[in-house]
MIMARKOL-222725 format. One record per atom (N, C-alpha, C): residue number from 1; atom name; y, x, z. Coordinates in nm, 2 decimals. Layout:
// residues N
+-----+------+--------+--------+--------+
: pos : site :      y :      x :      z :
+-----+------+--------+--------+--------+
: NUM :   CA :      Y :      X :      Z :
...
+-----+------+--------+--------+--------+
This chain:
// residues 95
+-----+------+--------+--------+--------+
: pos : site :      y :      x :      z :
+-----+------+--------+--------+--------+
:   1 :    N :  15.28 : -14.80 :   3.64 :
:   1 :   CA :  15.16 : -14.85 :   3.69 :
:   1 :    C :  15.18 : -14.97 :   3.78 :
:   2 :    N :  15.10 : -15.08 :   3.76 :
:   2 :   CA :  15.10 : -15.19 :   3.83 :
:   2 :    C :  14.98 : -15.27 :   3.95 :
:   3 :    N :  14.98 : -15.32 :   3.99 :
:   3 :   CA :  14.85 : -15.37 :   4.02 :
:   3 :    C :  14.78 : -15.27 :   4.18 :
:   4 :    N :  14.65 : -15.32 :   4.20 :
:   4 :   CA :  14.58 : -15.26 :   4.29 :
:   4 :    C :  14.55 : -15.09 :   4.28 :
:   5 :    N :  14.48 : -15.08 :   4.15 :
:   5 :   CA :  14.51 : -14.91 :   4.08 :
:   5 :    C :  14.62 : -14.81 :   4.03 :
:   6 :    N :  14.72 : -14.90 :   4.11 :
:   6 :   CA :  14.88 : -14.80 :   4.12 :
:   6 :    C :  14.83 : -14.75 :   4.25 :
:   7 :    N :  14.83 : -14.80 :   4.34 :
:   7 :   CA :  14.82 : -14.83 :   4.48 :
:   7 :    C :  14.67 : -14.71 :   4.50 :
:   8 :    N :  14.57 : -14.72 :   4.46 :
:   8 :   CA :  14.46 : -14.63 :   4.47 :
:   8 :    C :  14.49 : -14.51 :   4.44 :
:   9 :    N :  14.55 : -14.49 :   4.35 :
:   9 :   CA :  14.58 : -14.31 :   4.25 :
:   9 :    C :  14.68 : -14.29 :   4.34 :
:  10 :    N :  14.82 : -14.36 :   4.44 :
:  10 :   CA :  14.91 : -14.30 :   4.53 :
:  10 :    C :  14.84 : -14.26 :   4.59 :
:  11 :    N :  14.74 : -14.35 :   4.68 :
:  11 :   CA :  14.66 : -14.30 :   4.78 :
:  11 :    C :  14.61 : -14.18 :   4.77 :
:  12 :    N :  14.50 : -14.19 :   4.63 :
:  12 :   CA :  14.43 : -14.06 :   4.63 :
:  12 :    C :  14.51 : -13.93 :   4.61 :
:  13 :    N :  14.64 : -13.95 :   4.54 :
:  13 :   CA :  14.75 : -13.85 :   4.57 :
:  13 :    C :  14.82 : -13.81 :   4.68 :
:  14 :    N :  14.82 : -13.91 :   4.78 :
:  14 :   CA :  14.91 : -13.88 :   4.87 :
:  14 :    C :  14.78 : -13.81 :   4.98 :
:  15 :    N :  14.67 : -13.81 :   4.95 :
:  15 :   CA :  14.58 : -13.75 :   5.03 :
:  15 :    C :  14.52 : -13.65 :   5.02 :
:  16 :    N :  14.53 : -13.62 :   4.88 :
:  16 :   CA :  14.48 : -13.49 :   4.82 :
:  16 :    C :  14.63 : -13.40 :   4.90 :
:  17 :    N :  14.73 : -13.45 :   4.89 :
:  17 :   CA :  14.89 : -13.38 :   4.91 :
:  17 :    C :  14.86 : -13.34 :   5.05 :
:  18 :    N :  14.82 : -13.41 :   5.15 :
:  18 :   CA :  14.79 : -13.38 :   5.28 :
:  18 :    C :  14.74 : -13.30 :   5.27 :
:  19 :    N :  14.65 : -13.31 :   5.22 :
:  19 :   CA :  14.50 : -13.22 :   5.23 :
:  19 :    C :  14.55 : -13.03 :   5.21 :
:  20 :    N :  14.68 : -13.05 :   5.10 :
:  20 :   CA :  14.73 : -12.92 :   5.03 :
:  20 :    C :  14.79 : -12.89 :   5.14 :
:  21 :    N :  14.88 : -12.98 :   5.19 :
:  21 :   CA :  14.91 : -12.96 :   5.31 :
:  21 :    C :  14.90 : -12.88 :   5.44 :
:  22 :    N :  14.76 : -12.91 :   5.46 :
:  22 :   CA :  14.67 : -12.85 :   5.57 :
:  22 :    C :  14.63 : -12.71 :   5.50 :
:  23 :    N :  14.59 : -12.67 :   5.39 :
:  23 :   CA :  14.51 : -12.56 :   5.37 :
:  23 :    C :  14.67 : -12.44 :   5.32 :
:  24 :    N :  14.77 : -12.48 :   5.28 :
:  24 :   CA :  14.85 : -12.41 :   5.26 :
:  24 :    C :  14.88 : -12.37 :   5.41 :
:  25 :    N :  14.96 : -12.50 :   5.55 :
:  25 :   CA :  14.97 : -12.45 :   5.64 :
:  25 :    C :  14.85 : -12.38 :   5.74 :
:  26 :    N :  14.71 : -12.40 :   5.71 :
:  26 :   CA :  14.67 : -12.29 :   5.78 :
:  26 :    C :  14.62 : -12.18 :   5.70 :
:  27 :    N :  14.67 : -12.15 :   5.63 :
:  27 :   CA :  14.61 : -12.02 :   5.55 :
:  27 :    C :  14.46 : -12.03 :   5.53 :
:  28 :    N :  14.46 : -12.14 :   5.44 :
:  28 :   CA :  14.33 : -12.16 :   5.37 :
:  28 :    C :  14.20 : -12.22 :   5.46 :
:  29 :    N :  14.23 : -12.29 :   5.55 :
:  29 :   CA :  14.13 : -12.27 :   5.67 :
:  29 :    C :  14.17 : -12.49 :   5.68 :
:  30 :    N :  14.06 : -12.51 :   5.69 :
:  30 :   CA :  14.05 : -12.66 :   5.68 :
:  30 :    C :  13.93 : -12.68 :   5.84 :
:  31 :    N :  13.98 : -12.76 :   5.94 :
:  31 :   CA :  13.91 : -12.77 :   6.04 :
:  31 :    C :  13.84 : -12.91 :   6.04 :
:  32 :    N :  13.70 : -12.92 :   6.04 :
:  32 :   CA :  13.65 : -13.05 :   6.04 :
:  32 :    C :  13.67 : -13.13 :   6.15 :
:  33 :    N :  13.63 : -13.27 :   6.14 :
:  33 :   CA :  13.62 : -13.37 :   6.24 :
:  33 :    C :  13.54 : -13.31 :   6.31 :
:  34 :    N :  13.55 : -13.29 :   6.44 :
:  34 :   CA :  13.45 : -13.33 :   6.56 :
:  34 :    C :  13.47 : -13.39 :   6.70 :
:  35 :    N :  13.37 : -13.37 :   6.81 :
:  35 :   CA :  13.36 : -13.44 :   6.92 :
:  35 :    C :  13.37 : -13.33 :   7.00 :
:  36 :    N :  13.45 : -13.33 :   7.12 :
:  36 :   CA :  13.43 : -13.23 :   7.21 :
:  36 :    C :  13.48 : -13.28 :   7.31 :
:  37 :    N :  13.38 : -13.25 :   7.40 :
:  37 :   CA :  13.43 : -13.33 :   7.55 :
:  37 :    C :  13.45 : -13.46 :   7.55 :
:  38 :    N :  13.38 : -13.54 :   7.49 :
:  38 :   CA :  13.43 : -13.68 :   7.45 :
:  38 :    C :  13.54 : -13.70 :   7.40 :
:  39 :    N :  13.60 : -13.61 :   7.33 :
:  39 :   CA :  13.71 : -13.61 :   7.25 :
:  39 :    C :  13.74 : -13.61 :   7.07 :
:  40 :    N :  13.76 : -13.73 :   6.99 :
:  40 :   CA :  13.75 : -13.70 :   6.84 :
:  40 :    C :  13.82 : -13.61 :   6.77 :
:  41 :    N :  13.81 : -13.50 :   6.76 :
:  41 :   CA :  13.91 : -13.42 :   6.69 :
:  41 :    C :  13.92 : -13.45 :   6.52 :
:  42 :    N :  14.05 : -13.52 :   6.44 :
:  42 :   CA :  14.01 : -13.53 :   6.32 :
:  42 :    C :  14.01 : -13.43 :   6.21 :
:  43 :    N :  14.08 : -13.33 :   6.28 :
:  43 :   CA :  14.07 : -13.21 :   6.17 :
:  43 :    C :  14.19 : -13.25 :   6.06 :
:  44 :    N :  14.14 : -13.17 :   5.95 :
:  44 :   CA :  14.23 : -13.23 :   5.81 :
:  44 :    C :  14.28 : -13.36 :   5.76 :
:  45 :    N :  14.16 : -13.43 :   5.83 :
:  45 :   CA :  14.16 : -13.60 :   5.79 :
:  45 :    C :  14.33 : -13.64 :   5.83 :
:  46 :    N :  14.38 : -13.60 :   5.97 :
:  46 :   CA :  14.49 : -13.64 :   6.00 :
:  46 :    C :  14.60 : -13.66 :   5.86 :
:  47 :    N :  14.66 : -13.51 :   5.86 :
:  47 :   CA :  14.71 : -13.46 :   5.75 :
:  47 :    C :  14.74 : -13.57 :   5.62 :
:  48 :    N :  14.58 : -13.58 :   5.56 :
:  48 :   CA :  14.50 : -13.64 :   5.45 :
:  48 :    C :  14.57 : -13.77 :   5.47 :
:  49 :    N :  14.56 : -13.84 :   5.58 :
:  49 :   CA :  14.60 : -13.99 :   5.62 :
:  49 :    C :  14.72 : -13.98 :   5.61 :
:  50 :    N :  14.77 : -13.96 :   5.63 :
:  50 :   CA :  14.92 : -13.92 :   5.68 :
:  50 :    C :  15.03 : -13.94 :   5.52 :
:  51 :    N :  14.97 : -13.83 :   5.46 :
:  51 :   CA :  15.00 : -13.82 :   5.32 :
:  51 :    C :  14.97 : -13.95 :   5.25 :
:  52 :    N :  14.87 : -13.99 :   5.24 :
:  52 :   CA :  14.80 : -14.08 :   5.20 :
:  52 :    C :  14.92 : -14.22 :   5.20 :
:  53 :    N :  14.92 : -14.26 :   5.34 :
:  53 :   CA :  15.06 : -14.37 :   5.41 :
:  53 :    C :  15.14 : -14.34 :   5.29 :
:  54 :    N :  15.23 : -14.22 :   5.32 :
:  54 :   CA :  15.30 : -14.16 :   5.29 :
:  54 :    C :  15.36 : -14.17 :   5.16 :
:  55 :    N :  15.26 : -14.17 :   5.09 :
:  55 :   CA :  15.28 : -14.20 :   4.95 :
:  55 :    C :  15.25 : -14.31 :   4.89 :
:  56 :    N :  15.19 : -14.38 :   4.96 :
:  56 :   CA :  15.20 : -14.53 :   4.92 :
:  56 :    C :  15.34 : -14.60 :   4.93 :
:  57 :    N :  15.42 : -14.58 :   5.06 :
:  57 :   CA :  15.54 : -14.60 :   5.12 :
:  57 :    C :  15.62 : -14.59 :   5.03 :
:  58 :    N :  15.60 : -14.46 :   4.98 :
:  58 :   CA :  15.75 : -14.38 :   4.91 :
:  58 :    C :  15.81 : -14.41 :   4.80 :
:  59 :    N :  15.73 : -14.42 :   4.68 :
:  59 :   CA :  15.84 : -14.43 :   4.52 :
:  59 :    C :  15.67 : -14.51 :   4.45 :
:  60 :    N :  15.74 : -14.58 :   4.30 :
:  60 :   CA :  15.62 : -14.59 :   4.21 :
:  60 :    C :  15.64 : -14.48 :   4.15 :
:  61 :    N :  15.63 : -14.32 :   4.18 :
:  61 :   CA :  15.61 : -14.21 :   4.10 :
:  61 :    C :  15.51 : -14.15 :   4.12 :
:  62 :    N :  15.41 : -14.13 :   4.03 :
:  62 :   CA :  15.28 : -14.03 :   4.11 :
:  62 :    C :  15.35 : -13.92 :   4.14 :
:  63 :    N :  15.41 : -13.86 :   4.08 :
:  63 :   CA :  15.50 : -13.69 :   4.15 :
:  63 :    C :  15.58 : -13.75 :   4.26 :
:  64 :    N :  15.69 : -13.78 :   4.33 :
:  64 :   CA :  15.70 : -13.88 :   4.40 :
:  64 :    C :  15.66 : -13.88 :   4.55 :
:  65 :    N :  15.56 : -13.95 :   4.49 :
:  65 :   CA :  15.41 : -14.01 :   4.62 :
:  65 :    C :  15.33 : -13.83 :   4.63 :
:  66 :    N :  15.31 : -13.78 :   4.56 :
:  66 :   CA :  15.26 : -13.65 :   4.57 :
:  66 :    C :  15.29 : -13.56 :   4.64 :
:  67 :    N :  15.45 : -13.55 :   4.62 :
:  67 :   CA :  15.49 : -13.42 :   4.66 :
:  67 :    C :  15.60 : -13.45 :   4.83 :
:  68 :    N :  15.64 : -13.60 :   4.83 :
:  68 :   CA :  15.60 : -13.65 :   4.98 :
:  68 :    C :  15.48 : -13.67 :   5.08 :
:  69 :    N :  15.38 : -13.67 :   4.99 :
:  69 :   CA :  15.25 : -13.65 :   5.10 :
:  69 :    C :  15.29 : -13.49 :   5.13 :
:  70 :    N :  15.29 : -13.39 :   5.06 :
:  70 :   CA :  15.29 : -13.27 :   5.10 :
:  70 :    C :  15.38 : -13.23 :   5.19 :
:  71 :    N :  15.49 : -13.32 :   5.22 :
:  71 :   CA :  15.61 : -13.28 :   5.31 :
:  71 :    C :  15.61 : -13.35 :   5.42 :
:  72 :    N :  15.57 : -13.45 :   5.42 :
:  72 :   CA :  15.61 : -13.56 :   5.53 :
:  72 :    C :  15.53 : -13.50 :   5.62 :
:  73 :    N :  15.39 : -13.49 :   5.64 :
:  73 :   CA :  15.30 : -13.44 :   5.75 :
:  73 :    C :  15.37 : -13.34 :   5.85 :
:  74 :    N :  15.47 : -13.22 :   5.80 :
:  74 :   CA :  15.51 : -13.09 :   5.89 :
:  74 :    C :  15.62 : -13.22 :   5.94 :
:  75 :    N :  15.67 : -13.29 :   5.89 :
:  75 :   CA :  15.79 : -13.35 :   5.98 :
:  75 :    C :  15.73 : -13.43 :   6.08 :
:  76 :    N :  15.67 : -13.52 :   6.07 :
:  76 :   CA :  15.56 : -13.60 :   6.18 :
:  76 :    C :  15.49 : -13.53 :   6.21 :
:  77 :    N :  15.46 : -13.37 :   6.25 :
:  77 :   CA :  15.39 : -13.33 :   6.33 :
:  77 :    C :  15.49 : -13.21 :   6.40 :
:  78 :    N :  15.58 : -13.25 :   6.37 :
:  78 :   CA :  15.69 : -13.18 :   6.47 :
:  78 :    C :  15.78 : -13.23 :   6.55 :
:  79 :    N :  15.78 : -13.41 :   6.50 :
:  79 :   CA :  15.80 : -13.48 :   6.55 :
:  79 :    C :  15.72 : -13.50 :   6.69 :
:  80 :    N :  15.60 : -13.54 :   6.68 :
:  80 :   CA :  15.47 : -13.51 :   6.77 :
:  80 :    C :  15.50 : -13.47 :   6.89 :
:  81 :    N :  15.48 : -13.34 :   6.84 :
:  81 :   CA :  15.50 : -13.20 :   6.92 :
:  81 :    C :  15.61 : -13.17 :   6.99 :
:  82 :    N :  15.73 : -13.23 :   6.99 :
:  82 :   CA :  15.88 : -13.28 :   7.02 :
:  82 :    C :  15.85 : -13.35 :   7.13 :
:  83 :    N :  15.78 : -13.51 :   7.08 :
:  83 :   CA :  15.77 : -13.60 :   7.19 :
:  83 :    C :  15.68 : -13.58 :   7.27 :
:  84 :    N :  15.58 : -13.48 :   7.29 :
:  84 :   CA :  15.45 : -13.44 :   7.33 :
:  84 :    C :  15.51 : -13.35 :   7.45 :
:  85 :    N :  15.62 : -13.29 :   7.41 :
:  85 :   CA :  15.66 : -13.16 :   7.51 :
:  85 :    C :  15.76 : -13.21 :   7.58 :
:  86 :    N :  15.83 : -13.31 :   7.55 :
:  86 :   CA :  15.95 : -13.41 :   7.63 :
:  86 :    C :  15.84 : -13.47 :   7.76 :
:  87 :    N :  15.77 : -13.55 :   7.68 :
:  87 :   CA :  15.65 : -13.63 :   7.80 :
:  87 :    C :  15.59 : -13.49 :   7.92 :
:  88 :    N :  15.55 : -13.39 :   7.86 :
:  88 :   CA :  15.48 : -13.32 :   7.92 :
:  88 :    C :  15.57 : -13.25 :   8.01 :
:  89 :    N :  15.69 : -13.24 :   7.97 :
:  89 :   CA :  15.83 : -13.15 :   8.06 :
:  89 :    C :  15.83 : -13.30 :   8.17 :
:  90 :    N :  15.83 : -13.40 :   8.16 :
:  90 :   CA :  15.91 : -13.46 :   8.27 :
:  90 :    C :  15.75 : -13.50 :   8.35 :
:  91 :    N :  15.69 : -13.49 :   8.29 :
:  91 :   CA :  15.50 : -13.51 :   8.42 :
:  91 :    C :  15.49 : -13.40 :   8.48 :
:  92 :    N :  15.57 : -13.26 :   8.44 :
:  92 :   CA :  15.59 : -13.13 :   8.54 :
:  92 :    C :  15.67 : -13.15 :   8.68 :
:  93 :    N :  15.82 : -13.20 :   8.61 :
:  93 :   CA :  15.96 : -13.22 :   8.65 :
:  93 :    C :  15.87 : -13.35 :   8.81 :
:  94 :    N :  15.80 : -13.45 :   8.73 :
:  94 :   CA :  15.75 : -13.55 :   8.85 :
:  94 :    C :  15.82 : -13.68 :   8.82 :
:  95 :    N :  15.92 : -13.67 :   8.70 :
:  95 :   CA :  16.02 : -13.74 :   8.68 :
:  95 :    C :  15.91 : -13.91 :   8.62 :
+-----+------+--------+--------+--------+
């Protein structure tokens, strides 16, 4: 595949892959965008984006690009959660 419509079908692969992503890791359950407290929550979309990147980045393989959107998201979001809980241990600490 060459051109701009290699590039579109990764995408739409690597976002559908997120998307599998999200509904495999929560047991079928897909959380929408919303606003709370003046806050955007994106829900699945995260995931979806993520994948998406993901597989554009990765290989010119649709399988590939596919089945890296499905994996990369648990690693960058444990990643996250890693640096989220370092930051939040040392704003306890005072550090």
């Amino acid at each position: 595949m060459e051109g701009i419509y290699a590039y579109l079908i990764f995408a739409a692969a690597g976002f559908l892959g997120g998307i599998i992503h999200t509904i495999v890791r929560s047991k079928g359950v897909l959380t929408l965008p919303k606003v709370e407290d003046g806050k955007l929550y994106l829900g699945f979309l995260v995931s979806g984006v993520i994948g998406m990147l993901t597989a554009i980045a990765v290989d010119g393989h649709l399988l590939t690009a596919f089945f890296a959107a499905v994996a990369v998201p648990d690693v960058t979001e444990g990643t996250i959660r890693k640096t989220q809980a370092r930051i939040n241990g040392r704003e306890k600490d005072g550090k």
